[in-house]
C-alpha positions in Angstrom: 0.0 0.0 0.0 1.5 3.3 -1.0 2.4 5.7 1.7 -0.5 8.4 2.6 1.3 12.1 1.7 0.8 14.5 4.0 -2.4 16.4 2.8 -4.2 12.8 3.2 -2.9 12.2 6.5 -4.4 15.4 7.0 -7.8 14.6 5.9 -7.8 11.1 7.2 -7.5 12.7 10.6 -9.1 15.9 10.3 -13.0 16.7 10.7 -14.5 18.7 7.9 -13.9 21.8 9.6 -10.1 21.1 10.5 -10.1 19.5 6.7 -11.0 23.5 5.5 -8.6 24.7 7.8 -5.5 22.2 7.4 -5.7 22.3 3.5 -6.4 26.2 3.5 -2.9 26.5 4.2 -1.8 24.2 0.9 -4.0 26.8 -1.6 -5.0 30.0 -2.1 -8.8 28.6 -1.3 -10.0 30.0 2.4 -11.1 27.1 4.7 -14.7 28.1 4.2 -14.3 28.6 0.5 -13.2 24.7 1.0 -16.0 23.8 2.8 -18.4 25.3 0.5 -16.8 24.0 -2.4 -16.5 20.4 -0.8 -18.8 20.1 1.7 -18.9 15.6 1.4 -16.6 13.4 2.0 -17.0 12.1 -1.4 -15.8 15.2 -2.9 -12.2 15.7 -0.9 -11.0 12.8 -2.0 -11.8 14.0 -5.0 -9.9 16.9 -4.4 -7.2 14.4 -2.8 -6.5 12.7 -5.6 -6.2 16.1 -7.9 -4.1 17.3 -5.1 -1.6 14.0 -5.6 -1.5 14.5 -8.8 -0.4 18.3 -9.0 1.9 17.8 -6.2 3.7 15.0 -7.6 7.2 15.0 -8.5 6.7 13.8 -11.8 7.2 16.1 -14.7 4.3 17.7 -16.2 3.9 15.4 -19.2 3.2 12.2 -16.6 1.3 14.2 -14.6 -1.0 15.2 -17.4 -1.6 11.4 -18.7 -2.1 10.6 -14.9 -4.7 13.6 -14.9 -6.2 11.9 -18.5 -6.3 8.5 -16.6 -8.1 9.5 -13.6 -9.9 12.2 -15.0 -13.1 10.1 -13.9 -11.8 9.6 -10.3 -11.3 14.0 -9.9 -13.6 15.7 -12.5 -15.6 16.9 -10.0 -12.9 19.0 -8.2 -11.6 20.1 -11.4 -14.8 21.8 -12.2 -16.1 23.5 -9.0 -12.0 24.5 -9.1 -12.2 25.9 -12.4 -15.8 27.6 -11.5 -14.5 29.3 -8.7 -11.2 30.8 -10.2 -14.0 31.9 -13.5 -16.6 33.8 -11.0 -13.4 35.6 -9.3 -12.2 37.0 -13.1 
């Protein structure tokens, strides 16, 4: 089993509320903004496993067929991402 990063020891651990708070400080998202944009379970793992992704040390080409292949697995944080950075333009 591959080792959790940081950011999902985080959430493993972390109420919703703490979950806002803790991953705040990883983005320019305010813990509420994350709350609101999250507010299940469901959706940050979601937000996770686009987190993994970004984060990774792989170059940008692996990390955009890794996007491609789990596209499925983090489309939903991808979109209410991309909504939120379009309604503050």
């Amino acid at each position: 089993m591959p080792k959790k990063s940081n950011v999902g020891i985080l959430a493993s651990a972390a109420t919703k509320e703490e979950f806002g708070d803790k991953l705040s400080s990883y983005t320019s998202l305010t813990s509420k903004e994350l709350e609101d944009l999250f507010p299940v379970k469901s959706d940050r793992e979601e937000l996770l496993e686009l987190i993994k992704i970004v984060n990774s040390s792989a170059d940008e080409n692996a990390k955009k067929a890794e996007l491609v292949g789990k596209i499925g697995k983090v489309s939903g944080a991808v979109l209410k991402i991309g909504k939120k950075f379009v309604s503050g333009l």
